[in-house]
N, C-alpha and C positions, 0 to 999 in steps of 0.2 A: 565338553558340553557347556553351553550359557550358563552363566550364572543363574539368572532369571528364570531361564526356564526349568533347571532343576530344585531350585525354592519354589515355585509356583506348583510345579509339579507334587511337590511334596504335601505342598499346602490342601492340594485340589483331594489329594487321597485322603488325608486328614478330615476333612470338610461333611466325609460319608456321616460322620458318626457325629457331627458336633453339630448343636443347632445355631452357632455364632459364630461368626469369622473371627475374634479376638479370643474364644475358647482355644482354638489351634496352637498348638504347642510346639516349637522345633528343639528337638533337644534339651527338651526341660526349660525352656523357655517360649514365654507364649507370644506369637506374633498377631498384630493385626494387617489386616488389608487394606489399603489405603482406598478411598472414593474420592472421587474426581469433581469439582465441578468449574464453569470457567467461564469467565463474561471479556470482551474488548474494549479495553480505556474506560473500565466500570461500567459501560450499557447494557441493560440487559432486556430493553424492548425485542418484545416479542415477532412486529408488525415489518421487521427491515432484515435482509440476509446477511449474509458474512462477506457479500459481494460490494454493499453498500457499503462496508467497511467498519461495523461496529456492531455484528452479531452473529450469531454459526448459523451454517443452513444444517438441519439434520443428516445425517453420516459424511460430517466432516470430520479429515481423521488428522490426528495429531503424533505427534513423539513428544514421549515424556522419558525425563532420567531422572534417580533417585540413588542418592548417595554414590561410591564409587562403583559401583560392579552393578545396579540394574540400569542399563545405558537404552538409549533408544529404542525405548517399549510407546509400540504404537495404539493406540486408545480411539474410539469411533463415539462420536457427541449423539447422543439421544436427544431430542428434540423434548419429548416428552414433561422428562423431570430435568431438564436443563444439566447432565451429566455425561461425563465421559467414562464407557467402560472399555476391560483391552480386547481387541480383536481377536486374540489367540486367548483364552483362560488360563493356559501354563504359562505365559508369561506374563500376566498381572503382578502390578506392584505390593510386593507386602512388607512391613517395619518390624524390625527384632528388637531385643533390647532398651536401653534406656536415653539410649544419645539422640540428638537431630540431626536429619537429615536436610541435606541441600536439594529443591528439587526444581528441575529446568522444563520448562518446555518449546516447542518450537513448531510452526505452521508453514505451510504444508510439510510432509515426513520424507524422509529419504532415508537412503543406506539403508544395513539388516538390520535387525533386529538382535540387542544383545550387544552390538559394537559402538565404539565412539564413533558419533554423529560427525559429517564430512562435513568438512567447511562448501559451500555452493557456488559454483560459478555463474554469474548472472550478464547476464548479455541485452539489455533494455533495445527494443526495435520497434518500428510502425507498425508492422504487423502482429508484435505480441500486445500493443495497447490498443487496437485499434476496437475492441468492444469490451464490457466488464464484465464478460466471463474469461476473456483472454487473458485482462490484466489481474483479474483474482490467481492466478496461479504466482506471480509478483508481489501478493501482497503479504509477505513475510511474516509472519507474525512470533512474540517471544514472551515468555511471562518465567518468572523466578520466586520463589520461594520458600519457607521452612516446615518440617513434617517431623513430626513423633508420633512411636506407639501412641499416645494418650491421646492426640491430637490427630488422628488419621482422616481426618474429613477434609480436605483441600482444597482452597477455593483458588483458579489458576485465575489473575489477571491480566492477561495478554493486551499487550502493544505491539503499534507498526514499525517496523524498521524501516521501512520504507519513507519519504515524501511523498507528496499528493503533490498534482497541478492542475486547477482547474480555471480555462481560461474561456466565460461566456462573451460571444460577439450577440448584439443586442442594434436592432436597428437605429440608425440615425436621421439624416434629413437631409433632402437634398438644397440645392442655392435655394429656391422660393419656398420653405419651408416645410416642405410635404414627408411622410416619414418615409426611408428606404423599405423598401421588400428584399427582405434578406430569401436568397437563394442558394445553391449550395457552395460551399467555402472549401476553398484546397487552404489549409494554414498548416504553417513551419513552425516550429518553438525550433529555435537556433544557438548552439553553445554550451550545449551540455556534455557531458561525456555520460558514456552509454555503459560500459563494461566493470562490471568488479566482482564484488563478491559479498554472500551470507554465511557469518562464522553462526552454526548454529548452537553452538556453546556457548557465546558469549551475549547473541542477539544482537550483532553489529553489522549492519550492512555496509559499505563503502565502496567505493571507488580503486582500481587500482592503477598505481602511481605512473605507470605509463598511460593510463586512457587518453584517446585522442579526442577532442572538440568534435562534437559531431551534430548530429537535429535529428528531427522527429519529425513525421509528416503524417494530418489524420485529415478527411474528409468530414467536413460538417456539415447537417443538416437542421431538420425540423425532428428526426425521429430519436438525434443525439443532443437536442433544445440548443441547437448551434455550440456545443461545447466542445471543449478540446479538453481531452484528461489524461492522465499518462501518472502512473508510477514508477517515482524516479529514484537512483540511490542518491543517498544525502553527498553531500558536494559542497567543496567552497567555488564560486565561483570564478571564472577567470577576469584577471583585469579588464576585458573586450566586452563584459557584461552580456545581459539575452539579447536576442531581437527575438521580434515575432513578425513573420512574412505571411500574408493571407491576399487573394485574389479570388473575384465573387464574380460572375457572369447575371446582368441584369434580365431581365425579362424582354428590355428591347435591343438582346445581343453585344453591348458594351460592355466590355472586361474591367473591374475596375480593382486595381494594385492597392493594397494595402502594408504601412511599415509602423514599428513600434521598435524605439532601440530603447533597453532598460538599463541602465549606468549600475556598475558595480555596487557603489554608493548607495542605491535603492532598494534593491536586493542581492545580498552580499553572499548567499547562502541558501541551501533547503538541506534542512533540518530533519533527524527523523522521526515521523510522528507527527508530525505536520502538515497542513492542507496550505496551499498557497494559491488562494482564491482571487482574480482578475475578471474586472466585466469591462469589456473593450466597445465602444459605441463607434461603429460604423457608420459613415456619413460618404455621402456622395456627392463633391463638387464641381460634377460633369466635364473634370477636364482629364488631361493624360497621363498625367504626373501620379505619382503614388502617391495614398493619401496617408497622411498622418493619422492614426488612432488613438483615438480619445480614450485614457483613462478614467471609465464616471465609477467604479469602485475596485478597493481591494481590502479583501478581510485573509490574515494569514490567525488562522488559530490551529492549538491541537487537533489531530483528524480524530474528532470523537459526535462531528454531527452529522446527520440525515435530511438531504432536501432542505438545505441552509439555506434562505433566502440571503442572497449577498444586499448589503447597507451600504451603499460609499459611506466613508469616514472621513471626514474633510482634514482630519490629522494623520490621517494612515498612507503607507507611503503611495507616490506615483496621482494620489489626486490632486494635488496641489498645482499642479502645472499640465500642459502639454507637453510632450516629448517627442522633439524633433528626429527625425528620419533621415539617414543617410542616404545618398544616389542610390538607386539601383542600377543603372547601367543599362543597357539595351537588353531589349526583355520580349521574348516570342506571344502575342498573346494566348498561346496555346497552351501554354505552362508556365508556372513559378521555379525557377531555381535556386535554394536557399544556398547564402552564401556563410561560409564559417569564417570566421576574420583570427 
């Protein structure tokens, strides 16, 4: 039998006759129950979901583990009083004795109940980012801890293992100065590797050592504010650095190619926990050639804000310069093919 569930159990029949969870006694010593409560990268605005990536939506459910033997006891968030209780009552957390306890937790839940939590197989694709209900299932979350009898009220602080990328295309201008009409955008993020893994013990996501260089491809509009977003595992980058390939069809039927190659040097890295925000200014200089995009801002901070208005920073990387664009090669105007170098 679980561990958990026969202390729980125990606890629950106990429970008839006492009017206090820390009246409860096992064996001549008295336990309490632990309560739950948990905010992401310390937010705890009320007005944003767990989607946005810095608060729970109500019955969001977690796994939590407490010292050695209650393992992956899963817990549902009440909205209400900003708590999590456990979904099964016999297998609620409770603390005996006088020592601390270690206590983990980890978003979304998997494996049973009772067992050590499985490390994750993560497989990042166009299809699982391509809206932010898709990519909430990717967004990892892990918070850690300390718990005693005395102290049985826990407050979980959860972070993302994951990176962010969010990369705005924002109209530019054509030769005689008139603003584009951004319409809809096939864009590539180029060079990332796709596959690895969430140790949910540890709260480490990564890469594994053989993952192949691969891309991402998302449809941009007006109803996604031309953005491209994608939750990525943290990664050092490879020497060949990103490109970003994007291709817009105008309103009077001319295709127009877009390139952006990022140098290692610029961005070396995505980190976990981190938003790596890029606003790309699309311009149109009515010829055939693929055009260069213009870096007008980038803000990389902790992923801890909501509807961040991006600021260029004329010291932050990629504003400082244009960044020239390699050939593309012969190119169908029916489609973009991204190329992995």
């Amino acid at each position: 039998m679980k561990n958990i569930s026969s202390m729980a159990a125990l606890a629950a029949l106990l429970l008839v006759s006492c009017g206090q969870d820390t009246d409860v006694k096992f064996a001549g010593d008295e336990g309490a129950k632990v309560t739950f409560s948990a905010s992401i990268n310390e937010q705890n605005s009320q007005d944003v979901s767990r989607v946005t990536g810095v608060t729970w939506d109500d019955g969001d459910e977690v796994s939590i583990s407490c010292g050695p033997t209650q393992k992956n006891v899963f817990y549902r968030y009440n909205a209400a009083d900003n708590s999590f209780t456990a979904i099964n009552r016999f297998d609620e957390i409770w603390l005996l004795g006088n020592e601390e306890y270690d206590v983990t937790a980890y978003y979304p839940h998997v494996g049973e109940e009772g067992t050590v939590p499985p490390v994750q197989t993560v497989e990042i694709t166009s299809e699982n980012q391509d809206t932010p209900e898709e990519r909430a299932a990717f967004d990892f979350l892990y918070a850690s801890t300390k718990a005693t009898k005395a102290e049985p009220n826990v407050h979980l602080n959860f972070n993302h293992a994951m990176s962010r990328v969010n990369l705005k295309f924002v109209p530019g201008t054509d030769p005689e100065g008139n603003p584009v009409t951004l319409t809809d955008i096939e864009c590539y993020l180029v060079g990332i590797k796709r596959n690895g893994t969430f140790d949910t013990e540890t709260g480490v996501a990564a890469v594994t050592e053989d993952a192949a260089v691969s891309d991402l491809r998302q449809m941009l509009n007006a109803d996604n504010d031309y953005t491209f977003t994608a939750y990525l595992l943290p990664q050092t980058i490879g020497a060949e650095g990103l490109q970003i390939e994007a291709a817009m069809t105008t309103a009077d039927g001319r295709r127009i190619y877009y390139f952006l190659e990022i140098p290692v040097s610029d961005w070396p890295e995505m980190k976990a926990g981190y938003s790596y925000n890029y606003t790309l200014t699309a311009n149109d200089y009515m010829t055939a050639s693929p055009t260069v995009l213009e870096i007008s801002g980038t803000d990389i901070n902790p992923w801890t804000e909501v509807n961040k208005e991006e600021t260029p920073d004329a010291k932050a990387l990629g504003t400082e310069a244009y960044v020239n664009g390699a050939e593309w090669g012969e190119m169908e105007n029916e489609e973009i093919v991204p190329e992995v170098k």
